[in-house]
C-alpha positions as CSV (number, residue, x, y, z in Angstrom):
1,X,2.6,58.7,-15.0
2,X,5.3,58.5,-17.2
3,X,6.9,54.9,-17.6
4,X,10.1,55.3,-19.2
5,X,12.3,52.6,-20.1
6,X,9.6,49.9,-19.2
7,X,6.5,51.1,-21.0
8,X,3.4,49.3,-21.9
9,X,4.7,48.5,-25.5
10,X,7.3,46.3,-24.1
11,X,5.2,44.7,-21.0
12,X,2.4,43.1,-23.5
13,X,-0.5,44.7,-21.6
14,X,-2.3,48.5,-21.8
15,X,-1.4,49.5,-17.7
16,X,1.3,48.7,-15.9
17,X,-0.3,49.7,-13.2
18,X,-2.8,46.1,-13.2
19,X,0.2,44.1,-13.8
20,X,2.2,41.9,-11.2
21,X,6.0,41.4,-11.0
22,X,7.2,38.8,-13.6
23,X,7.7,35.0,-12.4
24,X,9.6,32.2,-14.5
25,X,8.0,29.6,-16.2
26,X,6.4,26.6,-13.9
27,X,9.6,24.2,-15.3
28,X,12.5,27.0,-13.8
29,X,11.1,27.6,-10.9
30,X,10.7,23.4,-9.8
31,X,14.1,23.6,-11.2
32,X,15.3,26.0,-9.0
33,X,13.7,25.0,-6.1
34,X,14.9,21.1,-6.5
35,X,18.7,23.0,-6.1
36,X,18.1,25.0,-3.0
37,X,18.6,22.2,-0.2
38,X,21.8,21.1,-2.0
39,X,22.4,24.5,-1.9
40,X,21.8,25.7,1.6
41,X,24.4,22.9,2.4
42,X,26.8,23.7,-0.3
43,X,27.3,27.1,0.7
44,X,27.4,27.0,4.0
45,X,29.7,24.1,3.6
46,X,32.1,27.1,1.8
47,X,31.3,29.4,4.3
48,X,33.1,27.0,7.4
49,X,36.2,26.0,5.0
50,X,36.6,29.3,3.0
51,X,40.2,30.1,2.9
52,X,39.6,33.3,1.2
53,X,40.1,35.8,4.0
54,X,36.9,37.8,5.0
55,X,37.5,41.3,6.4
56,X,34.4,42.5,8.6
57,X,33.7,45.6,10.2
58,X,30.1,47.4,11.6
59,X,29.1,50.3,12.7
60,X,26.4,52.9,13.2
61,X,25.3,54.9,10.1
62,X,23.4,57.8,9.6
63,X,21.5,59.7,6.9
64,X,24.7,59.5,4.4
65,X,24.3,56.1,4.5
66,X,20.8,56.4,2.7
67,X,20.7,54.8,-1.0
68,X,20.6,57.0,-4.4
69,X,16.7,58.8,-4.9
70,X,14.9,56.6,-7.3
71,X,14.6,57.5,-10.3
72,X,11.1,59.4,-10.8
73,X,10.2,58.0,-14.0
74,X,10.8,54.1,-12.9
75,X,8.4,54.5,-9.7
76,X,5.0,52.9,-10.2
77,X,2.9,50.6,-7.8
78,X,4.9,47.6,-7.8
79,X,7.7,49.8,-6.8
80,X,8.9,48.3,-3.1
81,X,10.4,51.6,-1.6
82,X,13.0,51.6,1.6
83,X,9.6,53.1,3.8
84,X,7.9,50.2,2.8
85,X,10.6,48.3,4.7
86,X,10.3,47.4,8.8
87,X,13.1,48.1,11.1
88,X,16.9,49.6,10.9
89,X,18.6,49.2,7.3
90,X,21.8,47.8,6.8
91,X,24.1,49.8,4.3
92,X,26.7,47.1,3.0
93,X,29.2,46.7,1.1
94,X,31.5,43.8,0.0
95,X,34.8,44.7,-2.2
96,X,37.5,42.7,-3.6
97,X,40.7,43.7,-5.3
98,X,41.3,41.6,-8.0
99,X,44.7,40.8,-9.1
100,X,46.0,40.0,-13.1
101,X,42.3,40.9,-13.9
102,X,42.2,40.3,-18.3
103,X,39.4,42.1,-18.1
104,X,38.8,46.2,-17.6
105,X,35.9,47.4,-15.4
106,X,33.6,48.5,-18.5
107,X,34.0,44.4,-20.0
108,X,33.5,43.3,-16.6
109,X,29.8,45.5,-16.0
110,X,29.1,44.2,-19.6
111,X,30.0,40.7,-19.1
112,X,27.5,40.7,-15.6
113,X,25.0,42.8,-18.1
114,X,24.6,39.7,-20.5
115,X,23.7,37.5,-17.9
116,X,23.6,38.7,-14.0
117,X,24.1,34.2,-13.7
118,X,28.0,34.1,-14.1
119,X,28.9,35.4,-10.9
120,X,26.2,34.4,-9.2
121,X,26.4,31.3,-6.6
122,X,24.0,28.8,-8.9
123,X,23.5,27.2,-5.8
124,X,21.1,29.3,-4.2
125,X,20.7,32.2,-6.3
126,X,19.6,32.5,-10.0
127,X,18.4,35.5,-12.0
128,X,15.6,35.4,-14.2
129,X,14.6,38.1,-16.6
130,X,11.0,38.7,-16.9
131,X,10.7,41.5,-18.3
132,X,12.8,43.0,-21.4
133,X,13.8,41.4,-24.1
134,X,17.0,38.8,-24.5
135,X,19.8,42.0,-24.9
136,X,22.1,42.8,-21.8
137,X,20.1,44.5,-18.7
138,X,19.3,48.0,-19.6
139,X,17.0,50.3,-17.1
140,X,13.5,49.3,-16.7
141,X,14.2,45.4,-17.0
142,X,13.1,43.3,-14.5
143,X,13.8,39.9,-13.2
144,X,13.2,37.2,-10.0
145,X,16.0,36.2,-8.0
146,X,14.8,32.8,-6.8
147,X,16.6,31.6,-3.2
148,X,16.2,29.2,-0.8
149,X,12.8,29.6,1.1
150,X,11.2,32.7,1.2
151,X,14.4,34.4,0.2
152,X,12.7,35.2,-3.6
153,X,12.3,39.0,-4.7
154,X,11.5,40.9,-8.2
155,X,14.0,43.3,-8.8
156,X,13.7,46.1,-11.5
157,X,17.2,47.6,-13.5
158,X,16.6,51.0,-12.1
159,X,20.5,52.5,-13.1
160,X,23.1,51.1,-16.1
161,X,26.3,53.3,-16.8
162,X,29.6,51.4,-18.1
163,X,30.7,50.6,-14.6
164,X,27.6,50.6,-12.4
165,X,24.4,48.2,-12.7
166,X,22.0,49.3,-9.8
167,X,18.8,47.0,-8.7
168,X,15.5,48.4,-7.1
169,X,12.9,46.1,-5.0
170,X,9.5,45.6,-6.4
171,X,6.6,44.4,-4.4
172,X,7.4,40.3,-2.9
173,X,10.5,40.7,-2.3
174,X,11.6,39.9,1.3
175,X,13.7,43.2,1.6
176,X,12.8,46.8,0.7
177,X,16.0,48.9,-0.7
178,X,18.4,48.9,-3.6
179,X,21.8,46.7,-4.7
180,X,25.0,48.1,-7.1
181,X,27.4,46.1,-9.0
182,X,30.3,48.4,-9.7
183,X,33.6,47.8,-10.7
184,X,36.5,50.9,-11.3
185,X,40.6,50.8,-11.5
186,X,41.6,52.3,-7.8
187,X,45.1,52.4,-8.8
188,X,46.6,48.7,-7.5
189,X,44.4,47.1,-10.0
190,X,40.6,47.0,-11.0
191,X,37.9,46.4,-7.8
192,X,34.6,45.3,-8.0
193,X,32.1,46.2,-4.9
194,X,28.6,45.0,-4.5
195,X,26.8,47.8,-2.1
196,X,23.3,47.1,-0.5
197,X,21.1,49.1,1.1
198,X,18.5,47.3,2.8
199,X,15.7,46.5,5.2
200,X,12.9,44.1,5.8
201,X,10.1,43.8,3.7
202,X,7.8,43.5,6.5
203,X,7.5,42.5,10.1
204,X,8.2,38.6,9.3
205,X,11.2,39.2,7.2
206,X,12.2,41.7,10.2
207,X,12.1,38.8,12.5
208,X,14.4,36.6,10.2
209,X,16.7,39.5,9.1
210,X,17.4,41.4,12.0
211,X,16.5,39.8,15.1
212,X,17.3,36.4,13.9
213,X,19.6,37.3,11.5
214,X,19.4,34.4,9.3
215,X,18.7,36.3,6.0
216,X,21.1,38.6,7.1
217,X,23.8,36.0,6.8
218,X,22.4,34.1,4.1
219,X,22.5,37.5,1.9
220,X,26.4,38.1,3.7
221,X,27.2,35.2,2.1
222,X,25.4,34.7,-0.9
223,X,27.1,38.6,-1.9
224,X,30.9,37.2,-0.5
225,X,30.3,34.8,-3.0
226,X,29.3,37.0,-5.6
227,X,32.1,39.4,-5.1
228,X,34.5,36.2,-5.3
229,X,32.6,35.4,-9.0
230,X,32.8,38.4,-10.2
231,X,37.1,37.9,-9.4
232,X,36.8,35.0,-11.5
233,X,34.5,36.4,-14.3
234,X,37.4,39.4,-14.4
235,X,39.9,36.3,-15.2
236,X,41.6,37.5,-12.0
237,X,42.1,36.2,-8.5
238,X,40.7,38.3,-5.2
239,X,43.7,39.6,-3.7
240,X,43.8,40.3,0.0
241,X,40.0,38.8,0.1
242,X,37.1,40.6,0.9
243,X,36.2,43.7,2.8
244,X,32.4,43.9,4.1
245,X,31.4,47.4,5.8
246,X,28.1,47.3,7.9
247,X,26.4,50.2,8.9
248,X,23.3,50.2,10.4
249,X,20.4,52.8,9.9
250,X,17.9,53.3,12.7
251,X,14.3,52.8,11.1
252,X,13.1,56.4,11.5
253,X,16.0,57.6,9.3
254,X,14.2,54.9,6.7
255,X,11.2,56.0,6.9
256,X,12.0,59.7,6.4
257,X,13.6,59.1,3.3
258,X,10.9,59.8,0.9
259,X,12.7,59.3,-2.4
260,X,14.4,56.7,-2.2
């Protein structure tokens, strides 16, 4: 199997194949951890006295709604694919325009590329790389995005153009799919979108996530808040707030998607 961007020489061991997805250091993740009741709190806190105006609409999808094939060369075993998943998938996506943006699209993608952190909600989501060196995210990195509870998932760089950073699940994480930062001018002014495709992980996470639903709005709102960074980062403000399209994916479509 060809490895590409994340071969052996850069993981410190002779197979990828025996390895396991990266974790931080002992000190980060009791770090991290001490943070997440405060920030359970804090953001939901936002969430009831956000004056930024939220713009939701759902619907039912179909197989357009299905993420990008992943990339041949960047599937191994720890590779978490969207038929790993349990039950419907939720196709996402969470745009701001952002007004007297300093920055162009390319700075912003480059800016997130240094450190995925600075849009971020510290609060109850932080990055770590754990595999790749200290440059900007290029394809094959990986890292852990620790949250509150079981809400903690390696995610691999499987896509990095000027505009476009695109994230693929690995094997832990509590959803199976992809996520895409993107950012392009649309003619009023420069817009940044976060699109996820997603499902469960397995029949637990199905439980909170769709039946539940209380990963489902934790990630809602942990990506608002992104979006809302990612205004900021740009040196803008969000004008008009922020549109979330929903469309929902019946399982069998999931499962019948055999590249991605």
């Amino acid at each position: 199997m060809r490895l590409g961007a994340f071969s052996p020489a850069r993981t410190g061991t002779d197979d990828s194949s025996a390895r396991q997805p990266g974790k931080p250091s002992p000190g980060r993740r009791l770090g991290t951890l001490l943070r997440f009741p405060v920030g359970v709190v804090l953001v939901s806190w936002e969430y009831m006295w956000r004056v930024t105006a939220l713009h939701r609409t759902e619907a039912e999808g179909d197989d357009g709604d299905l993420p990008p094939p992943l990339p041949a060369e960047l599937v191994d075993e720890l590779t978490k694919r969207l038929a790993d998943g349990v039950g419907p998938m939720f196709h996402r996506r969470f745009s701001v325009l952002v007004q007297d943006a300093r920055a162009t699209p390319e700075a912003l993608i480059d800016a997130m590329a240094a450190d995925l952190n600075r849009p971020a909600p510290s609060t109850v989501a932080v990055f770590h790389k754990t595999l790749g060196d200290g440059a900007p995210a290029r394809v094959g990195d990986e890292y852990r995005v620790q949250m509150p509870g079981p809400w903690d998932g390696p995610v691999r760089v499987l896509h990095r153009d000027p505009v476009t950073i695109r994230l693929g699940t690995l094997h832990g994480h509590l959803e199976a799919g992809q996520i895409q930062f993107a950012a392009h001018d649309d003619g009023e002014g420069l817009r940044f979108s976060v699109e996820a495709w997603s499902r469960a992980g397995d029949r637990w996470a199905d439980l909170l996530y769709s039946r539940l639903r209380v990963a489902k709005e934790i990630q809602f709102n942990m990506w608002v808040h992104f979006a809302l960074g990612a205004a900021a980062l740009a040196g803008g403000r969000p004008r008009g707030g922020v549109s979330i399209e929903t469309r929902r994916i019946p399982p069998e479509a999931c499962e019948a998607a055999e590249h991605c």
